[in-house]
N, C-alpha and C positions, 0 to 999 in steps of 0.2 A: 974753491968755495962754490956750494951751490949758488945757481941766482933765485932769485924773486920769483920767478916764476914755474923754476921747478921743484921751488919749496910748495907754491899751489897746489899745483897740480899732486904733489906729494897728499896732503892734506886733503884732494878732493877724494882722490883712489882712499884711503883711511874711511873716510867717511860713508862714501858707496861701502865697504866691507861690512863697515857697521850697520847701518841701514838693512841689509840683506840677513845678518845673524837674526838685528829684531826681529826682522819679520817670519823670518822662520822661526822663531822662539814664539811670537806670538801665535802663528797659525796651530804650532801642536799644541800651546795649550786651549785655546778658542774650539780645537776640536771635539775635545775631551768633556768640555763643561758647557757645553751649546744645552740648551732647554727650548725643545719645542714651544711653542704659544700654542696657549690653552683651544680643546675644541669649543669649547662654550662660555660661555662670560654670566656671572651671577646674576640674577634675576631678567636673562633672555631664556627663553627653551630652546632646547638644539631643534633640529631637522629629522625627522626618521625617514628613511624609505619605505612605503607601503607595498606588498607584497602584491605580485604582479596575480591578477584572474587567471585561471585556468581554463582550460578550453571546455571543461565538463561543466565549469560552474555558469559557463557565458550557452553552452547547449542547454541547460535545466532554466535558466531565463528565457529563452527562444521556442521549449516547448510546454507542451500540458500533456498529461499523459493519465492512461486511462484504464479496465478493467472492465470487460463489455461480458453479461452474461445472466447466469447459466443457461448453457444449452444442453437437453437430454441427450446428445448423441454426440460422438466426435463426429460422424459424418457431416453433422450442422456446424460444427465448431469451425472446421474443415472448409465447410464452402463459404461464411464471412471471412474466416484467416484470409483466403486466397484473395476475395475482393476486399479486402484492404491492401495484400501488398500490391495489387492491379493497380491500387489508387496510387502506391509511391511510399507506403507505410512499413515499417518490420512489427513484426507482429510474436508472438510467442503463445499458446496454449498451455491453461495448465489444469488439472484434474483435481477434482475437492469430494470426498465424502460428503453425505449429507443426509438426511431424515426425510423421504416424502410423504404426506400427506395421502393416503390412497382415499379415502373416506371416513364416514363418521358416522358411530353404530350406535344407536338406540337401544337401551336395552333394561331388563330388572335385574338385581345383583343375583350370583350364585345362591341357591337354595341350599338347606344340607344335602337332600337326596332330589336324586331322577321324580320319584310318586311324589315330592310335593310340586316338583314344578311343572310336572303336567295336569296336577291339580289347579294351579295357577291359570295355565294356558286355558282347561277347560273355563273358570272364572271370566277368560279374556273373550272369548267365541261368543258368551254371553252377550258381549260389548259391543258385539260385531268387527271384532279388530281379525281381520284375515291374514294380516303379514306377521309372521311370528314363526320360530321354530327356538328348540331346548338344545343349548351350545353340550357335545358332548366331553370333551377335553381340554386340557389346556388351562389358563388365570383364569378363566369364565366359565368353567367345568357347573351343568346346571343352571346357568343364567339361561335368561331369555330374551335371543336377541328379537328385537322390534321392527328392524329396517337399518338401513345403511343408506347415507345420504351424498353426495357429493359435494352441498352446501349445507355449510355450517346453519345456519341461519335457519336452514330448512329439517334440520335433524333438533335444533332447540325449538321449532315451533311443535315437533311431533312432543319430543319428549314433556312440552309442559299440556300438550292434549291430556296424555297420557296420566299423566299424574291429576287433570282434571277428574277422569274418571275414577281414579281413586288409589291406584300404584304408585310406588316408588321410583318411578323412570327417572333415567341416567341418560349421558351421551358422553362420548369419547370418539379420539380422535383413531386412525389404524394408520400405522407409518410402520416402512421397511426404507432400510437403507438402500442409498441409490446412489451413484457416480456422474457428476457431472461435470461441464466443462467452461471454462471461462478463456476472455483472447483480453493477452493484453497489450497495448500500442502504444503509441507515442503521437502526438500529431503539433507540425510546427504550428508558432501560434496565428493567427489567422485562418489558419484549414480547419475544415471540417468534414470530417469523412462520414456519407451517408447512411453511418450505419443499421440504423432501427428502417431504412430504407427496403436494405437488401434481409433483414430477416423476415418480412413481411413479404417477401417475395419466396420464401421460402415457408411461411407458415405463420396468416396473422393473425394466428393466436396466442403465438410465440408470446410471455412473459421473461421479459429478459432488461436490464437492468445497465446505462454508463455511466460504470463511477468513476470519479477522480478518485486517484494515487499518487504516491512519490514519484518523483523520477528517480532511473537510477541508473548510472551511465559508469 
């Protein structure tokens, strides 16, 4: 007959077996039906991550940047380009169409014919008026121009003489197309590069213009 104590021991090993089925029965199904915990809880907001700056957008903070110009000549364009990049600057040129201004012509409208408007002219001789000649050709075919002025100001003082003494004087502008040039740079913020310095060493009469622009990297 067994004893007493190897009926125990019997009964312990039984119970260890059992012990270890639970637990494997539990672990596969605990597997299977596990539910993460919520990322957020109702009335907290979550956490976003903010998207990391870019290095173009932390260089467009750090500079100003600019549009220096026009100059009549690339030659001119040319010699500030280079002293800007002497200064430490990149620089780029770029070429614009545009309308100049050459003067501004005083004048009486076209006539029907040549005999009336030197009929006119003789009228004007009367007046003492010496600068004058009959336009042959062209939008002004038989007008009579009065002078040409380089200031505005100074072609509206003629033209209202003119109409004191008794004519219909005009003025208008005379523009042809012309090519010029503009530089444009970048300058960190703090610098400032001399430039209406260096065009005045090249010609101060030079009208020429630094505007702010975008940056654009």
């Amino acid at each position: 007959m067994p004893t007493k104590s190897s009926r125990i021991l019997k009964n312990l090993i039984i119970l260890l077996l059992s012990l270890n089925v639970f637990y494997f029965v539990w672990s596969q199904v605990t597997r299977y039906t596990y539910t993460p915990p919520p990322s957020t809880e109702e009335g907290i907001p979550g956490i976003s991550l903010l998207p990391m700056q870019t290095n173009s957008a932390n260089q467009a903070s750090l500079s100003n940047c600019y549009t220096f110009g026009p100059f009549s000549t690339l030659k001119a364009a040319r010699y500030i380009s280079r002293r800007i990049n002497d200064y430490g600057l990149a620089t780029a040129i770029k070429k614009q169409k545009t309308m100049q201004t050459l003067n501004f012509l005083v004048y009486l409208k076209s006539l029907p014919s040549r005999k009336e408007a030197e009929q006119v002219v003789k009228n004007l001789q009367k007046q003492e008026i010496k600068n004058y000649f009959i336009i042959n050709s062209g939008p002004y075919k038989n007008a009579i121009a009065l002078g040409s002025f380089d200031d505005l100001n100074k072609a509206r003082r003629h033209a209202e003489y003119i109409r004191f003494l008794g004519y219909d004087a005009k003025y208008t502008a005379r523009k042809k197309q012309k090519e010029v040039f503009w530089i444009d740079y970048d300058e960190p913020v703090g610098t400032t590069a001399p430039v209406m310095e260096w065009v005045r060493e090249i010609d101060i009469k030079t009208n020429v213009e630094k505007i702010p622009r975008s940056c654009e990297f």
